[in-house]
N, CA, C and O atoms as a Maestro MAE file, in Angstrom:
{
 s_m_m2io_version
 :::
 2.0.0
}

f_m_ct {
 s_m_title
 :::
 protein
 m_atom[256] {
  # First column is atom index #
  i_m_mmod_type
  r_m_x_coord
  r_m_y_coord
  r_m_z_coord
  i_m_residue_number
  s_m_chain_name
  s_m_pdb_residue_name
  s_m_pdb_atom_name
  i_m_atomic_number
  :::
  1 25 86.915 101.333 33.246 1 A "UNK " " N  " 7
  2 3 85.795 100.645 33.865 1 A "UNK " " CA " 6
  3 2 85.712 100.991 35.359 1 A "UNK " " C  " 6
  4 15 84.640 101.144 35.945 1 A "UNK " " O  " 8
  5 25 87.103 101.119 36.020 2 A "UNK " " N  " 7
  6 3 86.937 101.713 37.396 2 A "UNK " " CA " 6
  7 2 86.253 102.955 37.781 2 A "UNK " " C  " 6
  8 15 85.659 103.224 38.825 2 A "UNK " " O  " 8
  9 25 86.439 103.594 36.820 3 A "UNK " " N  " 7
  10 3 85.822 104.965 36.507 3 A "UNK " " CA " 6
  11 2 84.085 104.852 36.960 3 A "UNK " " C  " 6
  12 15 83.456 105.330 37.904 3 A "UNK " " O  " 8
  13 25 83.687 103.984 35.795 4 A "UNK " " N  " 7
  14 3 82.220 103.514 35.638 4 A "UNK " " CA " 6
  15 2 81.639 103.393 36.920 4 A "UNK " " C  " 6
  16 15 80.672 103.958 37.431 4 A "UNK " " O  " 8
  17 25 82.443 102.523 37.341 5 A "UNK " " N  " 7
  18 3 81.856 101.766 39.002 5 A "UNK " " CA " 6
  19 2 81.906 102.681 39.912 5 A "UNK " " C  " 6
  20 15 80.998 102.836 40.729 5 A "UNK " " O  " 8
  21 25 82.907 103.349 39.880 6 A "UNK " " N  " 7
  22 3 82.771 104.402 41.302 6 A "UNK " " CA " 6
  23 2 81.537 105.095 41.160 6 A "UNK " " C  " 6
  24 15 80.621 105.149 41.980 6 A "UNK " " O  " 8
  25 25 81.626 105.748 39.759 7 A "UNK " " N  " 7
  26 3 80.334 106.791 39.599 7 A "UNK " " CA " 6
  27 2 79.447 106.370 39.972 7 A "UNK " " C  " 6
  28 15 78.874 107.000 40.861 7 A "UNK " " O  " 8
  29 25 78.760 104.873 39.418 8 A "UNK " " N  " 7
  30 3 77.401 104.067 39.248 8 A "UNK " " CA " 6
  31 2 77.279 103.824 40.602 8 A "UNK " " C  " 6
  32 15 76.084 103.730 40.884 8 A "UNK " " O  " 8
  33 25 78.211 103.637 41.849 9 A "UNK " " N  " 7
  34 3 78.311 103.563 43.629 9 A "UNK " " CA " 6
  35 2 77.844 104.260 44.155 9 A "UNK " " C  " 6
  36 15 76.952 104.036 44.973 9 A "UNK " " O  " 8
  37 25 78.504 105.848 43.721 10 A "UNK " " N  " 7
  38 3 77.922 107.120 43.876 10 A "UNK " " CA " 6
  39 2 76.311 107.966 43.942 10 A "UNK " " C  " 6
  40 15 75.752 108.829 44.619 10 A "UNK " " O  " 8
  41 25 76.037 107.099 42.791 11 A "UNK " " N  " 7
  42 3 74.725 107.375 42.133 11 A "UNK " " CA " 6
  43 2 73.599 106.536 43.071 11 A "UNK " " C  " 6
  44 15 72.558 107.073 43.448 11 A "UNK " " O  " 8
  45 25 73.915 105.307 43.354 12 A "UNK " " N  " 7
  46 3 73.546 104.485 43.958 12 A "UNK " " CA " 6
  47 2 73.385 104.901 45.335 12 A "UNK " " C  " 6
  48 15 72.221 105.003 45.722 12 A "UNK " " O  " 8
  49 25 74.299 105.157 46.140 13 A "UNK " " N  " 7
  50 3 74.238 105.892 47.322 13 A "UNK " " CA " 6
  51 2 73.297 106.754 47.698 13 A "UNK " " C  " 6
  52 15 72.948 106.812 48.877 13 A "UNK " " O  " 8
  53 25 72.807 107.473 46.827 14 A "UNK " " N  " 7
  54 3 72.156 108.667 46.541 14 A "UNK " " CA " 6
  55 2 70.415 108.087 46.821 14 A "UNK " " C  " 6
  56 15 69.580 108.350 47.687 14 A "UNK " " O  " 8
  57 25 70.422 107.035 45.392 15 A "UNK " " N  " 7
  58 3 68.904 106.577 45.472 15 A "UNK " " CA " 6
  59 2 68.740 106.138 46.452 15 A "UNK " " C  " 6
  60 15 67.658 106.300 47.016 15 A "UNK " " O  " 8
  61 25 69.927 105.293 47.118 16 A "UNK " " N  " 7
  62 3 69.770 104.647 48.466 16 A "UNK " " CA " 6
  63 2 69.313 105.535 49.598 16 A "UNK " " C  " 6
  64 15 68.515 105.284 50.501 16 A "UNK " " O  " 8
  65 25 69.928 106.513 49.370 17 A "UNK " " N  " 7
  66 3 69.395 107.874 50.796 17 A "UNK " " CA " 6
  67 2 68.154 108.587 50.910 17 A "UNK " " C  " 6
  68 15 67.603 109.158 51.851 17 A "UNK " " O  " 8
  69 25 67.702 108.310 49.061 18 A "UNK " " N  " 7
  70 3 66.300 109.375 49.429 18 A "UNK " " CA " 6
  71 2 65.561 107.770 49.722 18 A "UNK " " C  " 6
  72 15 64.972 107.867 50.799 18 A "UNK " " O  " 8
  73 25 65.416 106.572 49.239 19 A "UNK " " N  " 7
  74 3 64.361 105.329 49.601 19 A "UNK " " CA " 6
  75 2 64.702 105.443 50.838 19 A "UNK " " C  " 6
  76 15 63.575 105.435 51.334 19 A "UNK " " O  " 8
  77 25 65.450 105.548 51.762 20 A "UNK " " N  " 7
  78 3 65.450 105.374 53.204 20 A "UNK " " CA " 6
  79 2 64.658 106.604 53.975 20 A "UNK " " C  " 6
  80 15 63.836 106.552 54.890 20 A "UNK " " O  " 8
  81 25 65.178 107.661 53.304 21 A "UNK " " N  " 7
  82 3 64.412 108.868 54.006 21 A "UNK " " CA " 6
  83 2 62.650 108.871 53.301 21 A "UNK " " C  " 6
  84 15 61.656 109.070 53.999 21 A "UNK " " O  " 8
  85 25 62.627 108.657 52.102 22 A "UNK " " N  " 7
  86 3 61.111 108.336 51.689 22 A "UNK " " CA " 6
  87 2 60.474 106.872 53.053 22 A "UNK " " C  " 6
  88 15 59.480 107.178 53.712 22 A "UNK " " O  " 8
  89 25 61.098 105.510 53.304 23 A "UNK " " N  " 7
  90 3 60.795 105.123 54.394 23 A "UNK " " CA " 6
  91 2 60.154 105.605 54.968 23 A "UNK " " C  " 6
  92 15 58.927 105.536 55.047 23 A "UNK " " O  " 8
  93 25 61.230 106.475 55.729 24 A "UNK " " N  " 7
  94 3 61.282 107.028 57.115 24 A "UNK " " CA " 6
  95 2 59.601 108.052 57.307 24 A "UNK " " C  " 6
  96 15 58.886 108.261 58.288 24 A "UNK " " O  " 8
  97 25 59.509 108.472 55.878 25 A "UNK " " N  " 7
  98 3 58.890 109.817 55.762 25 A "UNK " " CA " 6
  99 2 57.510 108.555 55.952 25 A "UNK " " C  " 6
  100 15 57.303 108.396 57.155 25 A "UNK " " O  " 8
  101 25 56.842 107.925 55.331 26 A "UNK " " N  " 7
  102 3 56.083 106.812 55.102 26 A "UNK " " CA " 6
  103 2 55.675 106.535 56.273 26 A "UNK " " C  " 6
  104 15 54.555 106.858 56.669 26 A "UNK " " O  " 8
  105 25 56.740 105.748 57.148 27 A "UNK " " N  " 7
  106 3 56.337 105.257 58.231 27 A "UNK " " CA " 6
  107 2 56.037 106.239 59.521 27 A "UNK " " C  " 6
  108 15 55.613 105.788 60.585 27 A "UNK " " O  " 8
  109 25 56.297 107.578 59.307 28 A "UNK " " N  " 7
  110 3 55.105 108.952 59.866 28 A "UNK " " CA " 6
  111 2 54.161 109.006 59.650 28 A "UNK " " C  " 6
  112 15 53.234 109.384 60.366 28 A "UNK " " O  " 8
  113 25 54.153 108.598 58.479 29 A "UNK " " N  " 7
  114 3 52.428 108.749 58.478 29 A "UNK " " CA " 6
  115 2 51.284 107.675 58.031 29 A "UNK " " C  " 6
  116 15 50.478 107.835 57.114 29 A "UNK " " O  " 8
  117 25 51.391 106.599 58.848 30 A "UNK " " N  " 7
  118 3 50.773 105.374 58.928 30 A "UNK " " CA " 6
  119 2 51.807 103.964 58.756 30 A "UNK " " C  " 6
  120 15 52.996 103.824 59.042 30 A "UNK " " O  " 8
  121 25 50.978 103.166 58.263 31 A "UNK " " N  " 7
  122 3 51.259 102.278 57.497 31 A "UNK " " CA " 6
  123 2 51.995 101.858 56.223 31 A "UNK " " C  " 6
  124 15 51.385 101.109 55.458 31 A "UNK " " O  " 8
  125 25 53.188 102.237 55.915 32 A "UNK " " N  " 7
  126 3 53.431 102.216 54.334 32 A "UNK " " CA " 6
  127 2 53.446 101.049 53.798 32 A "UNK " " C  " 6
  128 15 53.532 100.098 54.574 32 A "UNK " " O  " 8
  129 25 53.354 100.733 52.097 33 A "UNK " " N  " 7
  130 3 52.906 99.808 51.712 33 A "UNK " " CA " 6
  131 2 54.436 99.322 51.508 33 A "UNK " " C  " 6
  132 15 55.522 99.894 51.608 33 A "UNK " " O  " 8
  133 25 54.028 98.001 51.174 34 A "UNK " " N  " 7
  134 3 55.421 97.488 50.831 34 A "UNK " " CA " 6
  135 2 56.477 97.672 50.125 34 A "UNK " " C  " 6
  136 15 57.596 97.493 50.605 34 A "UNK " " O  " 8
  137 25 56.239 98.133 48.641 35 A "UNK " " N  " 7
  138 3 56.879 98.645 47.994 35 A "UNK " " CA " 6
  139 2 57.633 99.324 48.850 35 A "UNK " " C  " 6
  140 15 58.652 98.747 49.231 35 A "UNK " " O  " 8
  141 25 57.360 100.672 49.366 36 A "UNK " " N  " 7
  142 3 58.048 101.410 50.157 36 A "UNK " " CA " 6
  143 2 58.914 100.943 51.108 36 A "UNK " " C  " 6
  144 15 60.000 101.502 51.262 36 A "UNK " " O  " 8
  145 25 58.625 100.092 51.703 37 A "UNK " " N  " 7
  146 3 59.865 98.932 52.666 37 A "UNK " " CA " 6
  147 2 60.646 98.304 52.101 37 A "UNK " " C  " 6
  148 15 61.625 97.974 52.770 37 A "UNK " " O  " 8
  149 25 60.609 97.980 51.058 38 A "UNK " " N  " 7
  150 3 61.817 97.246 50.501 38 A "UNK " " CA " 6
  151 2 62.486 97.881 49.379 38 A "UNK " " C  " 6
  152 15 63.342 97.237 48.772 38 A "UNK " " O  " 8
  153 25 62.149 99.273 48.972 39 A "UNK " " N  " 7
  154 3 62.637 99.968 48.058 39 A "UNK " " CA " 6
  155 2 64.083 100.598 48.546 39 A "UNK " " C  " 6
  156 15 64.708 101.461 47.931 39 A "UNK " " O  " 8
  157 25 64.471 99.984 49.772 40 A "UNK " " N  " 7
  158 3 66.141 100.107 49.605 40 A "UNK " " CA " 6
  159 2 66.745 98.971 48.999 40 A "UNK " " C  " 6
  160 15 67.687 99.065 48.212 40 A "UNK " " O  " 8
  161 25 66.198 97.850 49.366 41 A "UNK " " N  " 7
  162 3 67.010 96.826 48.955 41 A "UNK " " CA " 6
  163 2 67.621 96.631 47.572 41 A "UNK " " C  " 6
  164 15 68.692 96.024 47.601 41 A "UNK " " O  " 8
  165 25 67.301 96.908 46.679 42 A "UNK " " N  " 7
  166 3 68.322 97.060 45.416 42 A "UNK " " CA " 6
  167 2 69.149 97.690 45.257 42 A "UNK " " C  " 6
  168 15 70.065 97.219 44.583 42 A "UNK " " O  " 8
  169 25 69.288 99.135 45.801 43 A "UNK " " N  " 7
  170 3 70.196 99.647 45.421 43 A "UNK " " CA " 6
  171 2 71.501 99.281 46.351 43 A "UNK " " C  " 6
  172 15 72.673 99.346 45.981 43 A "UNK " " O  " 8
  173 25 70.951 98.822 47.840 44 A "UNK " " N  " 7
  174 3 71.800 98.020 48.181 44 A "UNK " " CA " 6
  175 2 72.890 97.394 48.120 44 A "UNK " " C  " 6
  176 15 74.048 97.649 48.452 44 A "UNK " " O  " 8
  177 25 71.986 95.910 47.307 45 A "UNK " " N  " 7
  178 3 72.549 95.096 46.911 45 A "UNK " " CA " 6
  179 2 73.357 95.545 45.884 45 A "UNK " " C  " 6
  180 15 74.562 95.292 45.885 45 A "UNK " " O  " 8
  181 25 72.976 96.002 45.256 46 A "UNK " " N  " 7
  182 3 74.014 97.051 44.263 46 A "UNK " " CA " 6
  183 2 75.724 97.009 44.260 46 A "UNK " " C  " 6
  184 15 76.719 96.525 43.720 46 A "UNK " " O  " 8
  185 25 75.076 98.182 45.621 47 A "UNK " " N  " 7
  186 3 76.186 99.200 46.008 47 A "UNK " " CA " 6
  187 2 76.889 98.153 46.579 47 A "UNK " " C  " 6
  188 15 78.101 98.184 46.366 47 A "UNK " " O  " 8
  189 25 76.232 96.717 47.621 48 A "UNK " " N  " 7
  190 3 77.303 95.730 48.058 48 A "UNK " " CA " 6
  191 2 78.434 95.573 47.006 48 A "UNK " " C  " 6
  192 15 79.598 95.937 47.180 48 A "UNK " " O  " 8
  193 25 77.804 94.828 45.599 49 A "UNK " " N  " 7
  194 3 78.368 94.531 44.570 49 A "UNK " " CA " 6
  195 2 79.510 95.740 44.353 49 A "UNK " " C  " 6
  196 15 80.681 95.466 44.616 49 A "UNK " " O  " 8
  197 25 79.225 96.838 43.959 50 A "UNK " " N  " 7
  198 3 80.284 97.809 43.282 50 A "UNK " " CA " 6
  199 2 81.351 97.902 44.730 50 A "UNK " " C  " 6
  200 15 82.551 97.893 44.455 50 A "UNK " " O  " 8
  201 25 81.015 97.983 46.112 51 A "UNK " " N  " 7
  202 3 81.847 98.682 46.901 51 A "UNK " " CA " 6
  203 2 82.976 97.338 46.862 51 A "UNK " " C  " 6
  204 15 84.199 97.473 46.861 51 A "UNK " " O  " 8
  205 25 82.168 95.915 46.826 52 A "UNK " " N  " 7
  206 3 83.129 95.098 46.970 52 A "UNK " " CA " 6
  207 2 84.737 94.928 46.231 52 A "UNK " " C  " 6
  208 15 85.895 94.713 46.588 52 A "UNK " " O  " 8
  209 25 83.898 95.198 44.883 53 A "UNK " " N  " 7
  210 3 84.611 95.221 43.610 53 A "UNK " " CA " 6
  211 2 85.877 96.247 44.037 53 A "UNK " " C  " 6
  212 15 87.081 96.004 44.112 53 A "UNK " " O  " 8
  213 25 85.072 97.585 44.308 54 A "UNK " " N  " 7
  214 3 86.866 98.736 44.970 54 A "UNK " " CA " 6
  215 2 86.945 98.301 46.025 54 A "UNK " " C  " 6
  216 15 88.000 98.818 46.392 54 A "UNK " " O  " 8
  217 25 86.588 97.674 46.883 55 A "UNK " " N  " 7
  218 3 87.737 96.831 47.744 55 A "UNK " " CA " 6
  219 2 88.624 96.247 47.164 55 A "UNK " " C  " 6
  220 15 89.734 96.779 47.148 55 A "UNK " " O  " 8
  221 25 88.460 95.206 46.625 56 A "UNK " " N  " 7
  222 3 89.324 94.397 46.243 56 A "UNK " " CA " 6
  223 2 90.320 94.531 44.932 56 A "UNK " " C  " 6
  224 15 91.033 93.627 44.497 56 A "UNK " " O  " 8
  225 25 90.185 96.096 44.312 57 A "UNK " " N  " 7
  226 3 90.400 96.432 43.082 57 A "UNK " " CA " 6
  227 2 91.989 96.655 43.325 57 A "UNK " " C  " 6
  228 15 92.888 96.148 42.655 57 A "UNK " " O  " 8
  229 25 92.114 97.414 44.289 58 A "UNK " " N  " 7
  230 3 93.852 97.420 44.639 58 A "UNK " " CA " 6
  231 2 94.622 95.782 44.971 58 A "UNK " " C  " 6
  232 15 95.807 95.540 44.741 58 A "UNK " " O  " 8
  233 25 93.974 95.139 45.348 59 A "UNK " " N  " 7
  234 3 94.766 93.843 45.799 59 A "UNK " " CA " 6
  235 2 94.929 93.278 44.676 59 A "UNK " " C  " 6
  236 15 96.077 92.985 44.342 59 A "UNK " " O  " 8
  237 25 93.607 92.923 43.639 60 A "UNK " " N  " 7
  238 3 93.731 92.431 42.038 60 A "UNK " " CA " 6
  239 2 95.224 93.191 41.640 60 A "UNK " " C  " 6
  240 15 96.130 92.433 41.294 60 A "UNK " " O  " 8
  241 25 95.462 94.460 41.675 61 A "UNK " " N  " 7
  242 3 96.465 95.279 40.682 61 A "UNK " " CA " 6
  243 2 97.283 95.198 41.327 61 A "UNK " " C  " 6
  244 15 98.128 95.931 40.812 61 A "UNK " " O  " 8
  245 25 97.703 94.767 42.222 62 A "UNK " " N  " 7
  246 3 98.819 94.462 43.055 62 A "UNK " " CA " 6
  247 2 99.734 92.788 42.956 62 A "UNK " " C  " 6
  248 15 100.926 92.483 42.959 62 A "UNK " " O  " 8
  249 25 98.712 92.169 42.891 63 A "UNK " " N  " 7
  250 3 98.986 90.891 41.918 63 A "UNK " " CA " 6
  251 2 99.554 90.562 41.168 63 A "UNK " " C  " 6
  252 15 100.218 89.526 41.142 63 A "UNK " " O  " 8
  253 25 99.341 92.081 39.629 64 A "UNK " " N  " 7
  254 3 100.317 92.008 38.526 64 A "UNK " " CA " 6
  255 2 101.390 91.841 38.802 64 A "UNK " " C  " 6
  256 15 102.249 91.771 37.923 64 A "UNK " " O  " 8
  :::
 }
 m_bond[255] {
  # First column is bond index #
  i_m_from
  i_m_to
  i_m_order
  :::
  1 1 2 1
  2 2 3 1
  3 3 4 2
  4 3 5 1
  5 5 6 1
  6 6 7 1
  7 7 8 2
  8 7 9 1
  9 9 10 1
  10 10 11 1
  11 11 12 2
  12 11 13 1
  13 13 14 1
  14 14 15 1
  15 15 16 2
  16 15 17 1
  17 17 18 1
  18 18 19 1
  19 19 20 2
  20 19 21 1
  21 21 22 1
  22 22 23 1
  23 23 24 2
  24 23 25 1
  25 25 26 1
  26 26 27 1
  27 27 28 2
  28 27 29 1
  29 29 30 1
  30 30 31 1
  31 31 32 2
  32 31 33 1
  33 33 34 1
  34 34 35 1
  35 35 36 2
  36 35 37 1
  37 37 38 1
  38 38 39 1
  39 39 40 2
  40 39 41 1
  41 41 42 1
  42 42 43 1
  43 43 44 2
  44 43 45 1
  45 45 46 1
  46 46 47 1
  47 47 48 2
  48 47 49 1
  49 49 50 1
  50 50 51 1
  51 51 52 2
  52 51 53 1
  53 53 54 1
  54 54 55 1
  55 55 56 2
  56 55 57 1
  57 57 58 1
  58 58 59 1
  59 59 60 2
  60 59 61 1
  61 61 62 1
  62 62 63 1
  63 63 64 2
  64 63 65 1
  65 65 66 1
  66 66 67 1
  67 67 68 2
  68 67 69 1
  69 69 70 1
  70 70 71 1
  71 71 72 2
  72 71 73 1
  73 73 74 1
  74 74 75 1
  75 75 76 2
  76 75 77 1
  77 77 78 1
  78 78 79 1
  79 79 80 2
  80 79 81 1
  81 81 82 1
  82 82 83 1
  83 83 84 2
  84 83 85 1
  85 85 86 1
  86 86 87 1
  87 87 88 2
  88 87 89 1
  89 89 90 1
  90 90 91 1
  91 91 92 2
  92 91 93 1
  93 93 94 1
  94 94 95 1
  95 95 96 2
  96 95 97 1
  97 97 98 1
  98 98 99 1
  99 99 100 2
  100 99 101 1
  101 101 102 1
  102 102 103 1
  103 103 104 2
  104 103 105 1
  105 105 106 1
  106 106 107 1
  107 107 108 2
  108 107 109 1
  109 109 110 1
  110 110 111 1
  111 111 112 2
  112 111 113 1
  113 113 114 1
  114 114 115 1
  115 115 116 2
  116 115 117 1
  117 117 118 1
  118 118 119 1
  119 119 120 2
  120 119 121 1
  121 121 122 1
  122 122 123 1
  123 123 124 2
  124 123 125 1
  125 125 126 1
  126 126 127 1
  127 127 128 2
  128 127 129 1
  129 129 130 1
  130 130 131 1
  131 131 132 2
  132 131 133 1
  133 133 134 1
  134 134 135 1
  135 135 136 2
  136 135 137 1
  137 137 138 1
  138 138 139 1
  139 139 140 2
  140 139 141 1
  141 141 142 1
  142 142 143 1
  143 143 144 2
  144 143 145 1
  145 145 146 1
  146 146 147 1
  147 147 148 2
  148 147 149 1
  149 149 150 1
  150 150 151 1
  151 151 152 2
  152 151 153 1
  153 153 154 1
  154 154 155 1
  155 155 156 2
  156 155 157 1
  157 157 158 1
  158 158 159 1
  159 159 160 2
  160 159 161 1
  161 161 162 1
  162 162 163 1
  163 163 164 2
  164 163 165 1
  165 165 166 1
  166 166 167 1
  167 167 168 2
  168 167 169 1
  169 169 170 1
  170 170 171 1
  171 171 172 2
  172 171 173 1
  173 173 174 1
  174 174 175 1
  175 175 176 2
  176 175 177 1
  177 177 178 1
  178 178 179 1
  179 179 180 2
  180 179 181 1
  181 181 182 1
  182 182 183 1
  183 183 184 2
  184 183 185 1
  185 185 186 1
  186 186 187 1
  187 187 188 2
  188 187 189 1
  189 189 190 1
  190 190 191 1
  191 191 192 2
  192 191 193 1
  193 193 194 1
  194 194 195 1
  195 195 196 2
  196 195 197 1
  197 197 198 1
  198 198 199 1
  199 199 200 2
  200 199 201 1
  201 201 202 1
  202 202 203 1
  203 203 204 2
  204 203 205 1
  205 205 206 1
  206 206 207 1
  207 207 208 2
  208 207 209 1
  209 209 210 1
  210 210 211 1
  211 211 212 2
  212 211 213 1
  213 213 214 1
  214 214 215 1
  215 215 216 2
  216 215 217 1
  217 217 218 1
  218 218 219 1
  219 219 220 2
  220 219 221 1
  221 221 222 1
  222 222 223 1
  223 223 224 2
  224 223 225 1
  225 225 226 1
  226 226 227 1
  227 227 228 2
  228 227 229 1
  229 229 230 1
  230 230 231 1
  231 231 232 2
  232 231 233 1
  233 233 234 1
  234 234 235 1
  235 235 236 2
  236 235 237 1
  237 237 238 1
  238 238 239 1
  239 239 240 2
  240 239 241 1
  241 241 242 1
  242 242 243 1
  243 243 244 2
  244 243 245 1
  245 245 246 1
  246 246 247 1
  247 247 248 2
  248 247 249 1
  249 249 250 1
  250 250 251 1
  251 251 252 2
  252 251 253 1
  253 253 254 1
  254 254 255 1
  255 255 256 2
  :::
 }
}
């Protein structure tokens, strides 16, 4: 499952970089609509979720 999560972080990262640079690209040339402004926020929140999880994944296994 650790496996899973890193990848799905990875992947995430990714969508996260082109919605920011799509942003960026947007707000050159006018006004962008909303969608476009908040189309980082999920993957985000996401990636909060998974990065937290390998944070804390060594301290859990350390526990045992």
């Amino acid at each position: 499952m650790s496996t899973w999560i890193r990848q799905t972080h990875r992947w995430l990262s990714i969508v996260f970089t082109a919605a920011v640079i799509a942003n960026f690209v947007a707000m050159g040339l006018g006004e962008p609509p909303p969608w476009i402004v908040y189309s980082p926020l999920p993957p985000l929140f996401l990636m909060l979720a998974t990065g937290l999880y390998m944070f804390a994944l060594p301290y859990m296994r350390r526990g045992k």
